[in-house]
VOPAGU-2260 file (C-alpha; in pm, 1 decimal, decimal comma):
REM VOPAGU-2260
SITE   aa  ch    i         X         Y         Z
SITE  UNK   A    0  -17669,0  -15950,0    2737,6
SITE  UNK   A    1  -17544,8  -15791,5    2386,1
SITE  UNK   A    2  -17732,7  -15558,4    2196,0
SITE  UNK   A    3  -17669,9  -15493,5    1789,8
SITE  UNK   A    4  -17675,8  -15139,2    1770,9
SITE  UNK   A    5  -17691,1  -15026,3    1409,8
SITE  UNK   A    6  -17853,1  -14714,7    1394,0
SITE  UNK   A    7  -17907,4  -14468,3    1707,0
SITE  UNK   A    8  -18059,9  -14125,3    1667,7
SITE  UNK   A    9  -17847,5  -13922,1    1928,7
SITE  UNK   A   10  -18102,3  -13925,1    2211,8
SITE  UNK   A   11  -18104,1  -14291,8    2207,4
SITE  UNK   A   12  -17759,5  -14373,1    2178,9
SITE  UNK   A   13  -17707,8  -14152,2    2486,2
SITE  UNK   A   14  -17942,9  -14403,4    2646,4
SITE  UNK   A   15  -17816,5  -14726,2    2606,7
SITE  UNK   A   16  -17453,7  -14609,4    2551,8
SITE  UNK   A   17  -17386,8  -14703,1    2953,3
SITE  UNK   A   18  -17500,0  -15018,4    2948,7
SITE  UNK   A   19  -17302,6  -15083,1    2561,3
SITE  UNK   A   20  -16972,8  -14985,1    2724,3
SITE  UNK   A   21  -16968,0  -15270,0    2960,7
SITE  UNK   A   22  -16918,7  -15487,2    2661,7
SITE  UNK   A   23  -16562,3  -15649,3    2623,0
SITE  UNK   A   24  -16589,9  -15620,5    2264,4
SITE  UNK   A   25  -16695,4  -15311,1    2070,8
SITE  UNK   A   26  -16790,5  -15303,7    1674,5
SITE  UNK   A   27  -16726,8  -14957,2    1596,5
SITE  UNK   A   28  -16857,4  -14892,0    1232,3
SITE  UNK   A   29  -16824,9  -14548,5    1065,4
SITE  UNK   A   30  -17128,9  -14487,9     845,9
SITE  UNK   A   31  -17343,6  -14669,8     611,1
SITE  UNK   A   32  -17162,2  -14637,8     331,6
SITE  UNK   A   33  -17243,7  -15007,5     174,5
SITE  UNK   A   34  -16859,2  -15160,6     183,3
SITE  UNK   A   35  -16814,1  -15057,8     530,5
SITE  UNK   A   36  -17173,8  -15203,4     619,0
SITE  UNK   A   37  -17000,9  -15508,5     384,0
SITE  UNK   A   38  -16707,0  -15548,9     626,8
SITE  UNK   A   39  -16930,2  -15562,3     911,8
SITE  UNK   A   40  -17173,7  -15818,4     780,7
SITE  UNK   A   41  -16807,4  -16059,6     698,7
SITE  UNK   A   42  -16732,9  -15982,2    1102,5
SITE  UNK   A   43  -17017,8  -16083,3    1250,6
SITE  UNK   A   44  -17058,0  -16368,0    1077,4
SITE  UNK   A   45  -16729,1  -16493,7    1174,6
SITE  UNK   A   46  -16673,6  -16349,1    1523,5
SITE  UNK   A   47  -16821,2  -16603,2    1761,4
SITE  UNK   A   48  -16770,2  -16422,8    2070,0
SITE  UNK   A   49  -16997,3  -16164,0    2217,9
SITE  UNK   A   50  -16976,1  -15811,3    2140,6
SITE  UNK   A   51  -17192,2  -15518,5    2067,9
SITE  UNK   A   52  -17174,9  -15265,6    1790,0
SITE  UNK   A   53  -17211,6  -14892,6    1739,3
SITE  UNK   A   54  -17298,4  -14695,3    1416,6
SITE  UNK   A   55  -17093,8  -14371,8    1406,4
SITE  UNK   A   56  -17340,5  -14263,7    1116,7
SITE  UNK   A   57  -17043,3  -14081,1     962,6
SITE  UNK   A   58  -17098,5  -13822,7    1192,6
SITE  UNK   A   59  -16825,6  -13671,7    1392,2
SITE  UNK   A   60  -17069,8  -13539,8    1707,4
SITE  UNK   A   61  -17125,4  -13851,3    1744,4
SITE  UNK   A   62  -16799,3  -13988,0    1715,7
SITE  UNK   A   63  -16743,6  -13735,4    1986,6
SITE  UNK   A   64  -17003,3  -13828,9    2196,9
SITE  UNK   A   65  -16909,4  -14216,1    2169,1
SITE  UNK   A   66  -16537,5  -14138,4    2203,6
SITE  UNK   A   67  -16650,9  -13973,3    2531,1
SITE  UNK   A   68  -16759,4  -14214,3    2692,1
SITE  UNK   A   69  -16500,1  -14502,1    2556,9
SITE  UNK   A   70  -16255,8  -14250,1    2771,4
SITE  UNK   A   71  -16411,4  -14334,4    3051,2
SITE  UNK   A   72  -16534,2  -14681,5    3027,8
SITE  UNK   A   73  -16232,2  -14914,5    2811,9
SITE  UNK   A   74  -16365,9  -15192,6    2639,8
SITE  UNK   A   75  -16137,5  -15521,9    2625,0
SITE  UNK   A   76  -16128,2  -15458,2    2252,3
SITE  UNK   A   77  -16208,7  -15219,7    2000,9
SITE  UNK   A   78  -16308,9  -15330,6    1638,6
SITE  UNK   A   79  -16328,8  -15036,6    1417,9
SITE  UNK   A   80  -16418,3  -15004,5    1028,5
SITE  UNK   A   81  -16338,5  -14655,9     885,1
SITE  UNK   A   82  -16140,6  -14399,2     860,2
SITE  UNK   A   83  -16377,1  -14213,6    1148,9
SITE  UNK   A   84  -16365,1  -14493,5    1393,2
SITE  UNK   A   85  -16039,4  -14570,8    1397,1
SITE  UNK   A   86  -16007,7  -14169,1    1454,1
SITE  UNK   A   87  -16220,4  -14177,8    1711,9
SITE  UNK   A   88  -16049,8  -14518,3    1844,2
SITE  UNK   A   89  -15687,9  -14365,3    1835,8
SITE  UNK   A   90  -15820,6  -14022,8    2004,8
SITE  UNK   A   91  -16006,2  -14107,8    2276,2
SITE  UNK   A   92  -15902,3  -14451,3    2398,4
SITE  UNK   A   93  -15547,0  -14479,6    2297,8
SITE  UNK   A   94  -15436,7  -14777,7    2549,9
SITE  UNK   A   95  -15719,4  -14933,0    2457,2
SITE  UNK   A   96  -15678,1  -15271,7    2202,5
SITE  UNK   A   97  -15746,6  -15167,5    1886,8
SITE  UNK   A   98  -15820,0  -15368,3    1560,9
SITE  UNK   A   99  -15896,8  -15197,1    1242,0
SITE  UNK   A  100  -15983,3  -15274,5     905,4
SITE  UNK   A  101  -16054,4  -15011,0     579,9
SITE  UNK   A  102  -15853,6  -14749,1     761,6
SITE  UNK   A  103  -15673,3  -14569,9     459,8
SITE  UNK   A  104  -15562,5  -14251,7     705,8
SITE  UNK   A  105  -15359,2  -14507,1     923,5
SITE  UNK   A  106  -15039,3  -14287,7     913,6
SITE  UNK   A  107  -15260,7  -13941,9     920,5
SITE  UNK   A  108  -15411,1  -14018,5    1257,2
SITE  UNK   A  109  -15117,2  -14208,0    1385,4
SITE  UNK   A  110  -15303,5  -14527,5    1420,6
SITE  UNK   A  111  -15010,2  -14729,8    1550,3
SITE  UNK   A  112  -14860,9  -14851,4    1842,9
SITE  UNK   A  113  -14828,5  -15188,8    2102,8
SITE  UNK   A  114  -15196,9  -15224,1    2114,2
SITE  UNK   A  115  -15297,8  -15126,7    1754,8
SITE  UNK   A  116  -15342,3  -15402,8    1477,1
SITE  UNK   A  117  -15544,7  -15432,6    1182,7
SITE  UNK   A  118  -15528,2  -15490,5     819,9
SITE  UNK   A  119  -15427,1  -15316,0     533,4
SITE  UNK   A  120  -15602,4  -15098,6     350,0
SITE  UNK   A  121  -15372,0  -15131,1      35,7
SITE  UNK   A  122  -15262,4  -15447,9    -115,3
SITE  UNK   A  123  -14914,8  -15500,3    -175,8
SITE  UNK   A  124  -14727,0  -15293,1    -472,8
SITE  UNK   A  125  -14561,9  -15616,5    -639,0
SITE  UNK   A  126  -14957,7  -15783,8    -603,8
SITE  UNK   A  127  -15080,8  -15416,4    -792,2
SITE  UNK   A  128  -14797,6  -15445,0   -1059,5
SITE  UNK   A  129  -14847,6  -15841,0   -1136,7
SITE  UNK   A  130  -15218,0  -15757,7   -1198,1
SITE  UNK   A  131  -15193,7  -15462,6   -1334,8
SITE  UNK   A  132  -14957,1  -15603,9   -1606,8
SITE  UNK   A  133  -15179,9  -15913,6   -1637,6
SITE  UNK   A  134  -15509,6  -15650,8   -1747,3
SITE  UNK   A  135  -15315,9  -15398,6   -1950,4
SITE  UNK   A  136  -14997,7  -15563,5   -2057,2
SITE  UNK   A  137  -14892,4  -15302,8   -2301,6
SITE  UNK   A  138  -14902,0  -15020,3   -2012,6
SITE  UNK   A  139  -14562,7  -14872,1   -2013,6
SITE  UNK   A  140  -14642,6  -14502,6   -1815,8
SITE  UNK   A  141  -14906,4  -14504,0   -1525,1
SITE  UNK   A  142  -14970,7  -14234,4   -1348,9
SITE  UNK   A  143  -15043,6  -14152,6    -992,4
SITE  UNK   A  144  -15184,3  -13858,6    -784,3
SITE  UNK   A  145  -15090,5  -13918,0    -416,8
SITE  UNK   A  146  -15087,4  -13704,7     -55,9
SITE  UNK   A  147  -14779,8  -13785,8      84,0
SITE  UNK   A  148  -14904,8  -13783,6     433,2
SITE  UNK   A  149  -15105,6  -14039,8     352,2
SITE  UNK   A  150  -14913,7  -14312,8     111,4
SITE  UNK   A  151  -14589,2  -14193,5      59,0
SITE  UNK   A  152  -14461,4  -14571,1     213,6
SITE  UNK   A  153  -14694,0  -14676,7     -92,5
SITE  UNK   A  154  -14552,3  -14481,4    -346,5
SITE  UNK   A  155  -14195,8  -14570,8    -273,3
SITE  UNK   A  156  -14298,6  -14952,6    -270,6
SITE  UNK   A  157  -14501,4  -14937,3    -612,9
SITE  UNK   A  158  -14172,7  -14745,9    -814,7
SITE  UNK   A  159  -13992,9  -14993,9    -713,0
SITE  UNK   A  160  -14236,3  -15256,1    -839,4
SITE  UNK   A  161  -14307,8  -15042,3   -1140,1
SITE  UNK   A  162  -13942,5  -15049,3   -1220,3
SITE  UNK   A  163  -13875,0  -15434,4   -1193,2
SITE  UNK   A  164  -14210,7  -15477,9   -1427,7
SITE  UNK   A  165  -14099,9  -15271,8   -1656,7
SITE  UNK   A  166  -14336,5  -14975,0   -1596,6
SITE  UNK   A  167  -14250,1  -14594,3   -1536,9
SITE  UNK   A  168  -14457,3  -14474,2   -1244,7
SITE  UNK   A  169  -14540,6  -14133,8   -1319,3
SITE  UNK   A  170  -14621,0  -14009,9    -960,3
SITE  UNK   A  171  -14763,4  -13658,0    -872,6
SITE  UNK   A  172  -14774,5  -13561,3    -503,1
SITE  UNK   A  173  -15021,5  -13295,0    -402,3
SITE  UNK   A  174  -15097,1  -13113,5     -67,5
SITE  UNK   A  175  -15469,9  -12993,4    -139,6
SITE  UNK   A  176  -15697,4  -13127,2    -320,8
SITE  UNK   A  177  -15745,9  -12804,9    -534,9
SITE  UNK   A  178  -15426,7  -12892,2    -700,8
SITE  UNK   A  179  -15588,2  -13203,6    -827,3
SITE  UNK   A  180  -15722,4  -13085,6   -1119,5
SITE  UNK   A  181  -15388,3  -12901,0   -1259,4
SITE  UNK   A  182  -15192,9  -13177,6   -1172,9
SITE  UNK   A  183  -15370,5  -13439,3   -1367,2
SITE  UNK   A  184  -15429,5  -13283,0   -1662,3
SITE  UNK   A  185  -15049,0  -13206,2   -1663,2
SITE  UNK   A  186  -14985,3  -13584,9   -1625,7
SITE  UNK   A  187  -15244,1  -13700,3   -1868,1
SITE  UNK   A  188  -15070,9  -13631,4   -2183,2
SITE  UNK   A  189  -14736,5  -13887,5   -2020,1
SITE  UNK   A  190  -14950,4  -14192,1   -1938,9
SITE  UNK   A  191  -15130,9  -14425,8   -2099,8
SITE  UNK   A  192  -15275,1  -14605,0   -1728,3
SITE  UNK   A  193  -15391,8  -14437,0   -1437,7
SITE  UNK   A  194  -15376,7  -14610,7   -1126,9
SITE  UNK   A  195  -15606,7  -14458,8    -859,2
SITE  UNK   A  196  -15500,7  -14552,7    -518,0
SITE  UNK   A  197  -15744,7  -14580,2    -183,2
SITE  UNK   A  198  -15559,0  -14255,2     -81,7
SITE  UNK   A  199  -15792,3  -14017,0     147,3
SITE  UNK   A  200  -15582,8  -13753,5      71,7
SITE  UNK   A  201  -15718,9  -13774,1    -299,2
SITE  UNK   A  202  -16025,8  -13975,0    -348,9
SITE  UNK   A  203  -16334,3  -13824,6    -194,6
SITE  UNK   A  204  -16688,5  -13815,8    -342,3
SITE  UNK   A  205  -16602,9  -13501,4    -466,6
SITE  UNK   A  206  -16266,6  -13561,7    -636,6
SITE  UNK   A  207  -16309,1  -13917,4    -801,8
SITE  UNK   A  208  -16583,9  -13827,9   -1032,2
SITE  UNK   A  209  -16338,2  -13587,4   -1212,5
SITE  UNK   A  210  -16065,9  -13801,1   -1224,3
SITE  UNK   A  211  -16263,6  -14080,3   -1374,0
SITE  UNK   A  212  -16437,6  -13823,4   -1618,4
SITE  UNK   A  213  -16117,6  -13624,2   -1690,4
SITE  UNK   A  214  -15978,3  -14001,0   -1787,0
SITE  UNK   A  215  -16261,8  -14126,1   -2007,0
SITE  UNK   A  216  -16260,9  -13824,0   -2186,3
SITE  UNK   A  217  -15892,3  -13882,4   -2284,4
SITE  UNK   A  218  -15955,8  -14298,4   -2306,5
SITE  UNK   A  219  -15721,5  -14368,3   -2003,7
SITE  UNK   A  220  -15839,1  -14658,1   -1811,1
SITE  UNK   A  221  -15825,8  -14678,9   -1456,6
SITE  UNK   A  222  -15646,5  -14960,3   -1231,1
SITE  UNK   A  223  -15715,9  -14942,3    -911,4
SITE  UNK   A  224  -15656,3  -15048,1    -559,2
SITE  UNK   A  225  -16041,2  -15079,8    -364,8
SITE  UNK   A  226  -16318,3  -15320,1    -434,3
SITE  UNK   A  227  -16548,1  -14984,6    -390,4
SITE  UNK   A  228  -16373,1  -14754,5    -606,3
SITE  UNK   A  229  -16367,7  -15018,0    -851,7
SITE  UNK   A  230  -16727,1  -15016,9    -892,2
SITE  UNK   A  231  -16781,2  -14647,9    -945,4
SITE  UNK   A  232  -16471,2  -14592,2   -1230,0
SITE  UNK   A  233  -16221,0  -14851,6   -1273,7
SITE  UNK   A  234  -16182,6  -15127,9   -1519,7
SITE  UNK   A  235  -16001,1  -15317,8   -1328,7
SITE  UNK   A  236  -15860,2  -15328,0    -986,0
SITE  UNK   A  237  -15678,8  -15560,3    -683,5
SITE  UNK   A  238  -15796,9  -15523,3    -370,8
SITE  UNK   A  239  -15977,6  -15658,7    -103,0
SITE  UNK   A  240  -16361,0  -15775,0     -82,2
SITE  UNK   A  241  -16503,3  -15677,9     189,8
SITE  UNK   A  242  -16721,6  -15941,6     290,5
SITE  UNK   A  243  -16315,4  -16127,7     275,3
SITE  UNK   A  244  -16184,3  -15837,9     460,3
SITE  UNK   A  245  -16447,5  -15857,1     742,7
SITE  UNK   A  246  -16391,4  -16257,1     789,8
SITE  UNK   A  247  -16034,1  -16173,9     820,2
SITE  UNK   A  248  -16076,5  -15890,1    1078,6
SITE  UNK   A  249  -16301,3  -16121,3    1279,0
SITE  UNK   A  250  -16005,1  -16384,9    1317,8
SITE  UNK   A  251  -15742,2  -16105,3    1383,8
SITE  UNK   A  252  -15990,6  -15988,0    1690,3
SITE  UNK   A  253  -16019,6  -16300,0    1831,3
SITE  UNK   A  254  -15633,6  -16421,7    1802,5
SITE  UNK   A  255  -15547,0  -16112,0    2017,2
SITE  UNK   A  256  -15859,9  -16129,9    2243,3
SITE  UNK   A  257  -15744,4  -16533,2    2345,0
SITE  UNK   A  258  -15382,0  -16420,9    2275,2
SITE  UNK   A  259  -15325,2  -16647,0    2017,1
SITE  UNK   A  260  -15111,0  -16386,0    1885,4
SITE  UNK   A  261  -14977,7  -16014,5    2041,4
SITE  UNK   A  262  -15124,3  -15783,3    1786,0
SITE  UNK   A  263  -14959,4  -15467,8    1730,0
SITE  UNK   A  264  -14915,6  -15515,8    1367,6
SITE  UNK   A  265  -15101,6  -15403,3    1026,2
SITE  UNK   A  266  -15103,7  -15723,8     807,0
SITE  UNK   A  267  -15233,9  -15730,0     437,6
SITE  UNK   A  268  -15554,8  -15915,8     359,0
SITE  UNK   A  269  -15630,7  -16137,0     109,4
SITE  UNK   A  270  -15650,7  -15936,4    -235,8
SITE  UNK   A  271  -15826,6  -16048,7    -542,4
SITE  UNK   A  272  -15797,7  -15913,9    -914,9
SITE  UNK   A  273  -16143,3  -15765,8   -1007,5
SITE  UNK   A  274  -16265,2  -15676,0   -1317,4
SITE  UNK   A  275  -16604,4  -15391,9   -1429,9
SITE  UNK   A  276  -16718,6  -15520,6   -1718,9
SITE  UNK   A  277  -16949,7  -15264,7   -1696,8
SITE  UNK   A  278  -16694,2  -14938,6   -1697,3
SITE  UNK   A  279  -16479,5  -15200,7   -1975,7
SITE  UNK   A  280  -16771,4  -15138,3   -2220,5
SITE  UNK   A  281  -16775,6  -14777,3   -2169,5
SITE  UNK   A  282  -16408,1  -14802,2   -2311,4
SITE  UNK   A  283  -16489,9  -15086,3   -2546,3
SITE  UNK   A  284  -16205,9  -15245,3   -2382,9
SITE  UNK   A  285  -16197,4  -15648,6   -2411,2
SITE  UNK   A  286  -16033,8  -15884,3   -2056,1
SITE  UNK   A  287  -15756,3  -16104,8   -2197,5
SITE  UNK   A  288  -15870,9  -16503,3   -2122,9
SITE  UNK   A  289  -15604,2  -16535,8   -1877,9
SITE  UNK   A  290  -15773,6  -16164,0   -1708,9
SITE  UNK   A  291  -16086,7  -16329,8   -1689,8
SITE  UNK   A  292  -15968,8  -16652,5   -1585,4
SITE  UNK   A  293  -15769,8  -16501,0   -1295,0
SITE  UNK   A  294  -16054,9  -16199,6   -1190,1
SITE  UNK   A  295  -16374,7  -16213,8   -1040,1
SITE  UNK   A  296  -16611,7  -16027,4   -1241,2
SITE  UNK   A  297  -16865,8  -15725,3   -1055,0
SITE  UNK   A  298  -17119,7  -15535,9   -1162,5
């Protein structure tokens, strides 16, 4: 029998949480936050094998409590979405199969190994720089606050695409996120683009409002490198949708559950350039044709 667990209170998860772990295939999902929920939705529409699915409710008790019992009780295959289920994936059942998808802490928790796949959180840096270049072809300086812990792979990738496209990559590391404010206003006055990666290390609830703010106020548009951030502050962006991104997990977890294919590797989605035309008008900034041709419009 497989239940659809979507949202337990903590009394009730400890209930049924027995007869979930017999399940060969777990759907571990780390909140309702709307794109995660989104990635979800594109899984189970496209996995057609049985399997159940927890709600971690962004909550680490709980991802405590669940990561418990997965200690115990190893599931055939874990399918995670988040940053805290893959955390909770990695720390608790670590030879445990494990697929992941919109994990942007991948090198932060050490989420790799034999039994670890999933897909990228962050497009490729010569697919950023193409689009980038195709919305905001006179950029010549964009600018980048990073956590090295997090995307330093990233960084060294995108100068090099920078470079070849002609672009100087102004690149700021940080190690807090207290620094963030210093460090972009020092960068501001050297860029004319800023490109806001799906770096944890960085981008919080907290710490993207300012950025985008501290931007507008100076009329620096945003590029960025997430479907969801795009819809809260960037103009443009190439990343994944979700709904995309969830089909795509579903086929991963099912290659390596029939072993179609051995896992243990992080491949890139399928990106798409997207464009706010929302956020645009706020910077009375008009899409080329060829932008509009090429990117699928939100709201």
């Amino acid at each position: 029998m497989s239940f659809k667990v979507k949202s337990l209170g903590v009394a009730l998860l400890l209930v049924v949480l027995p007869a979930l772990l017999q399940a060969k295939v777990m759907l571990v999902v780390s909140s309702d936050d709307a794109y995660y929920q989104e990635i979800a939705a594109g899984f189970k529409k496209s996995f057609d094998k049985p399997y159940d699915e927890i709600n971690l409710r962004g909550l680490e008790d709980e991802s405590r409590r669940v990561g418990k019992n997965f200690s115990t009780a190893r599931p055939e295959l874990l399918v995670v979405v988040g940053n805290l289920a893959a955390k909770m994936a990695k720390e608790s059942c670590p030879y445990c199969n494990i697929v992941f998808a919109a994990a942007s802490n991948v090198s932060g928790i050490k989420l790799s190994g034999a039994n670890v796949s999933g897909i990228s959180a962050q497009p490729s840096a010569a697919k950023i720089m193409e689009n980038l270049k195709l919305v905001f072809p006179d950029a010549q300086r964009v600018g980048v606050i990073y956590q090295p812990n997090f995307v330093s792979r990233d960084i060294t990738a995108l100068q090099a695409a920078a470079a070849k496209s002609g672009i100087k990559l102004v690149a700021e590391p940080v190690s807090q996120m207290k620094e963030i404010p210093n460090v972009l206003n020092k960068i501001i006055p050297n860029i004319d683009l800023y490109l806001m990666l799906d770096d944890p290390g960085v981008i919080t609830d907290d710490t993207f409002p300012f950025i985008f703010m501290t931007c507008f106020q100076k009329k620096i548009p945003i590029f960025t490198t997430s479907q969801d951030i795009l819809k809260k502050c960037g103009i443009a962006g190439y990343g994944y949708s979700p709904t995309v991104l969830g089909a795509e997990l579903a086929s991963y977890a099912s290659d390596i559950l029939t072993s179609k294919t051995a896992g243990g590797k992080e491949k890139p989605g399928t990106a798409k350039l997207f464009l706010n035309k929302k956020i645009a008008a706020m910077y009375n900034f008009n899409f080329s044709a060829q932008a509009t041709s090429q990117g699928a419009a939100i709201q």
